[in-house]
C-alpha positions as CSV (number, residue, x, y, z in Angstrom):
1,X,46.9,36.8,32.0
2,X,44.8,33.7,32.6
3,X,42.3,33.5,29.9
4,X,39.4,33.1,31.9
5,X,40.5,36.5,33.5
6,X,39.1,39.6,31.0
7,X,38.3,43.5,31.2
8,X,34.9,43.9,32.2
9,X,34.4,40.7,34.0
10,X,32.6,40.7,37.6
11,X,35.0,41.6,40.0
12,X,33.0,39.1,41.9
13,X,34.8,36.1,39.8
14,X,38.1,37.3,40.9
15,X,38.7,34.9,44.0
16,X,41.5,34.3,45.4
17,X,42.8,37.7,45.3
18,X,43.0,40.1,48.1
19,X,42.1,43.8,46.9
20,X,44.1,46.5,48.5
21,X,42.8,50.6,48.8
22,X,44.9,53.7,49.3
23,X,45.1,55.3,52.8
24,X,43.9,58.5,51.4
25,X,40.4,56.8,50.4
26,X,37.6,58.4,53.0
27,X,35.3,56.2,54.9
28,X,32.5,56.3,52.4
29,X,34.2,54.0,49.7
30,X,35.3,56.9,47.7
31,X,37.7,54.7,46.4
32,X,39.4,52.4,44.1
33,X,40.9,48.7,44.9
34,X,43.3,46.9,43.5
35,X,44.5,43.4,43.5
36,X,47.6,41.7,41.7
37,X,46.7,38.7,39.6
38,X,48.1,35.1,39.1
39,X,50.1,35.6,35.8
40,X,51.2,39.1,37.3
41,X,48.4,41.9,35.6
42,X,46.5,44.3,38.3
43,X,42.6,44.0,37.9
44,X,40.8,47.6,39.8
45,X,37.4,48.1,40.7
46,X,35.2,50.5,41.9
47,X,35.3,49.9,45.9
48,X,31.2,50.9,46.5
49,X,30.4,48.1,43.7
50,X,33.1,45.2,44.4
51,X,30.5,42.8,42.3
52,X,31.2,45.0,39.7
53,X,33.4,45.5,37.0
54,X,37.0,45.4,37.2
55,X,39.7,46.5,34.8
56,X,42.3,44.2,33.8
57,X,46.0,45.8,33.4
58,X,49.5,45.1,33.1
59,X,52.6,46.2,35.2
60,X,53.5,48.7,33.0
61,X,50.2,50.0,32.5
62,X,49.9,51.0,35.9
63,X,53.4,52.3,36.7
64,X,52.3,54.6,33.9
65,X,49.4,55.6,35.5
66,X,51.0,56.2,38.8
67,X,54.1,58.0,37.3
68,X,51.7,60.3,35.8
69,X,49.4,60.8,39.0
70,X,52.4,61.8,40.7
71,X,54.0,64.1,38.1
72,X,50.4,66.2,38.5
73,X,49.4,64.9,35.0
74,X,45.5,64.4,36.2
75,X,45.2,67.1,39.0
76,X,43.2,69.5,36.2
77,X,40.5,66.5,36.9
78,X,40.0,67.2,39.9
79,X,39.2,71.1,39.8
């Protein structure tokens, strides 16, 4: 991860990256983005505040994350 790049920063300072939703996101910005980084990592943010903050991850962070979303792991959140 470029060094400049950190968790917390301003999504804001992330240029050059193009920040991607899921289809299932309503039209009220109920939603996350996410965008792929230089060195590889995967920065979200909070779609109805793209100024601000956005999480830093790695790859395997996130397949984690998704392999557990789609195992049902998180639906109790949700109830």
């Amino acid at each position: 991860m470029d060094s400049k790049v950190h968790n917390g920063m301003s999504a804001a300072d992330l240029i050059d990256v193009t920040w991607r939703k899921s289809a299932h996101s309503d039209a009220i910005g109920n939603c996350v983005e996410l965008a792929v980084l230089g060195g590889g990592d995967i920065a979200m943010r909070n779609s109805r505040f793209p100024g601000g903050p956005a999480l830093v991850y790695t790859r395997a962070e996130i397949a984690a994350f998704v392999a557990g979303a789609r195992d049902g792991e998180f639906d109790d959140l949700l109830d």
